[in-house]
RODO-2510 file (C-alpha; in nm, 4 decimals, decimal comma):
residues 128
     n   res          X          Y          Z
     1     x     3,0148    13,2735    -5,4937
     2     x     2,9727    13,6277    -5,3539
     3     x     2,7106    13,8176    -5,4893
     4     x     2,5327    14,1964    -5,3813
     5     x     2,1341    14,2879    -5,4669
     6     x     2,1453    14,6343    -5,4868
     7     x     1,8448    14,8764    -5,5570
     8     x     1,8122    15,1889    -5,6620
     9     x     1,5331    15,4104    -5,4273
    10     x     1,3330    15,6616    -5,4903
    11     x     1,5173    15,9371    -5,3090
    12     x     1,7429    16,0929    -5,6007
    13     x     2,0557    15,8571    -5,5904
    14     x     2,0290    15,6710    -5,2547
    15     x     2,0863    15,2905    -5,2825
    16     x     2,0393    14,9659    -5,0616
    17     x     2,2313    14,6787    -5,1123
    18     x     2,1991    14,3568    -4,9248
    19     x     2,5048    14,1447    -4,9096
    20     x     2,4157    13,8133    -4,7283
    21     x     2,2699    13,8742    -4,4189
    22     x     2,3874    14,2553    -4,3923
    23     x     2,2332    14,5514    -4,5823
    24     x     2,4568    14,8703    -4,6638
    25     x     2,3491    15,1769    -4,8031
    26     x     2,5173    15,3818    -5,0946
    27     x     2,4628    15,7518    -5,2079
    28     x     2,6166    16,0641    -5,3633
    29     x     2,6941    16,3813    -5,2176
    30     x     2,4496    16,7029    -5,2334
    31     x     2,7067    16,8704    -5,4861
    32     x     2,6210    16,5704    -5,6839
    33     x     2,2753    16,5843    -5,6349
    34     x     2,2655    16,2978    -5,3628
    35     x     2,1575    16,3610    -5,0021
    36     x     2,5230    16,2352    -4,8247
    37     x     2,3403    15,9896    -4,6605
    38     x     2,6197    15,6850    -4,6754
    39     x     2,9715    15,6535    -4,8456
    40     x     2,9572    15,6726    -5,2436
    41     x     2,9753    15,3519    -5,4371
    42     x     3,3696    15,4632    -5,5063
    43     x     3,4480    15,4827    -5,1580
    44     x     3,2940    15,0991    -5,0931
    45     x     3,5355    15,0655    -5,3519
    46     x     3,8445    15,2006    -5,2021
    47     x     3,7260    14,9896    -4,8668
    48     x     3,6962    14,6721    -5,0427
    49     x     4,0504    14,7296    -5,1599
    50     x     4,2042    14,8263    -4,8339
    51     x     4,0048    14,5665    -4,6457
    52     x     4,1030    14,2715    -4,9012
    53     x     4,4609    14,4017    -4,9114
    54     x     4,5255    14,4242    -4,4840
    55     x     4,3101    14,0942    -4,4857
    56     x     4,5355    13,9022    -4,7578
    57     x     4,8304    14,0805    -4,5333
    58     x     4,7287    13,9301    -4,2236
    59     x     4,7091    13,5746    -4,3707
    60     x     5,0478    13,5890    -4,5512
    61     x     5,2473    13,7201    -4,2446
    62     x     5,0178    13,4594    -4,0000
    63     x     5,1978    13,1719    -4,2374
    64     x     5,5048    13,2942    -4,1642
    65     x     5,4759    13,3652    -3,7950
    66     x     5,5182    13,7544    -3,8499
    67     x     5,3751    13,9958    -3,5578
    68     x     5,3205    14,2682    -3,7258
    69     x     5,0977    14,4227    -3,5420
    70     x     4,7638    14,6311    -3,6656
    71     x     4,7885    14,6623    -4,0521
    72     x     4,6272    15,0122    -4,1923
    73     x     4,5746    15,0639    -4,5314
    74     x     4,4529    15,4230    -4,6821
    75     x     4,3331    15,3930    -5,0563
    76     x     4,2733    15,6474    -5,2132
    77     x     4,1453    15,7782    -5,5547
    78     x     4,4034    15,9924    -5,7927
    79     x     4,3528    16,1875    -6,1199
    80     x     4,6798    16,2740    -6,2983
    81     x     4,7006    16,4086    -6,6815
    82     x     4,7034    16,0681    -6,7738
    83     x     4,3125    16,0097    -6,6223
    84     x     4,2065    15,8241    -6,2550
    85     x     4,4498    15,5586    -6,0861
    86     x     4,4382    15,4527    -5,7096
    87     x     4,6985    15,4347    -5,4495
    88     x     4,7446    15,2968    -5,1570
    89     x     4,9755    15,3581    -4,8346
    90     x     5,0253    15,0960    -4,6290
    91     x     5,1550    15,0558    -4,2426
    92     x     5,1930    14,7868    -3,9610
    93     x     5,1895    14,8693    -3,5700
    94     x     5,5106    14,6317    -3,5159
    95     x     5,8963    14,6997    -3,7188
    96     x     5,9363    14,5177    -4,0655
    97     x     6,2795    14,3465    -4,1868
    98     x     6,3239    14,5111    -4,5576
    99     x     6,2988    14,1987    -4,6567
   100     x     5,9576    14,1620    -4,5113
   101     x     5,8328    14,4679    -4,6907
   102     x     5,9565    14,3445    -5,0155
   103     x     5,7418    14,0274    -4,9630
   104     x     5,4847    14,2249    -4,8078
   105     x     5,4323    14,4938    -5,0831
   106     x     5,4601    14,1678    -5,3674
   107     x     5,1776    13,9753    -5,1858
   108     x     4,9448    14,3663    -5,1571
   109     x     4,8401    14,3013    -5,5171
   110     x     4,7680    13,9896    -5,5172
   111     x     4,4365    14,0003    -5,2757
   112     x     4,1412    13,9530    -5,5167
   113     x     3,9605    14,2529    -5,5257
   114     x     4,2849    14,4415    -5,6353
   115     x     4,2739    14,1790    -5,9121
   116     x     3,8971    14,2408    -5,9963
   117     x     3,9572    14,6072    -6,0055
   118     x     4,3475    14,5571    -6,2473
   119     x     4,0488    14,3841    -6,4768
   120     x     4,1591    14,0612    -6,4329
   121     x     3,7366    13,9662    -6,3679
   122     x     3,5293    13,9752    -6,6967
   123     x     3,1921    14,1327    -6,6036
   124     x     2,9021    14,0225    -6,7835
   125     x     2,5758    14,2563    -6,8001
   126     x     2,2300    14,1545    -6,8802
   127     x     1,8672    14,3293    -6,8321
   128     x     1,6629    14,0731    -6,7290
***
């Protein structure tokens, strides 16, 4: 199971997370009272979703023996009257049959961070 150890400094909001072997660093910008340091928490967000959606991409069109070339996906964060949503826009390097794009766009939501984030993943919280 995938799991993230992430702690808090003591330099206003800066964080560092180690993920595996790797270690990332999150913070807030100076409006926020962060220093800008590294990408917000929201914006590993947004990457996780775009990554796991061009990644579950990739695999579905690889079954099926589709070139399609580099996959780009831009995610972004929205705020409407009705509160925050995300969106995301979507391209590949090669031409797509319509009926590839259908398939393609059904198969986007199903890559399992979009799940996590629809709140199909119960999170449990405990101070330890």
């Amino acid at each position: 199971m995938a799991n993230s150890s992430v702690v808090l400094t003591n330099k206003n909001y800066l964080a560092e997370a180690k993920i595996r072997g790797h270690f990332v660093v999150t913070d807030v910008p100076i409006s926020d009272g962060g220093e800008d340091t590294a990408p917000t928490p929201v914006e590993y967000l947004l990457t996780a979703i775009g990554g796991c959606v061009a990644i579950t991409l990739r695999m579905y069109a690889a079954r099926r023996s589709w070139d399609v070339g580099e996959i780009t996906v831009n995610v972004f964060q929205n705020k409407d009257a009705q509160g925050s949503y995300l969106s995301e826009e979507i391209s590949f390097e090669n031409d797509i049959t319509e009926d590839q794009r259908k398939r393609l766009l059904v198969f986007a939501g199903k890559c399992p961070v979009a799940r996590m984030v629809k709140g199909e993943t119960r999170i449990e919280s405990l101070i330890i």
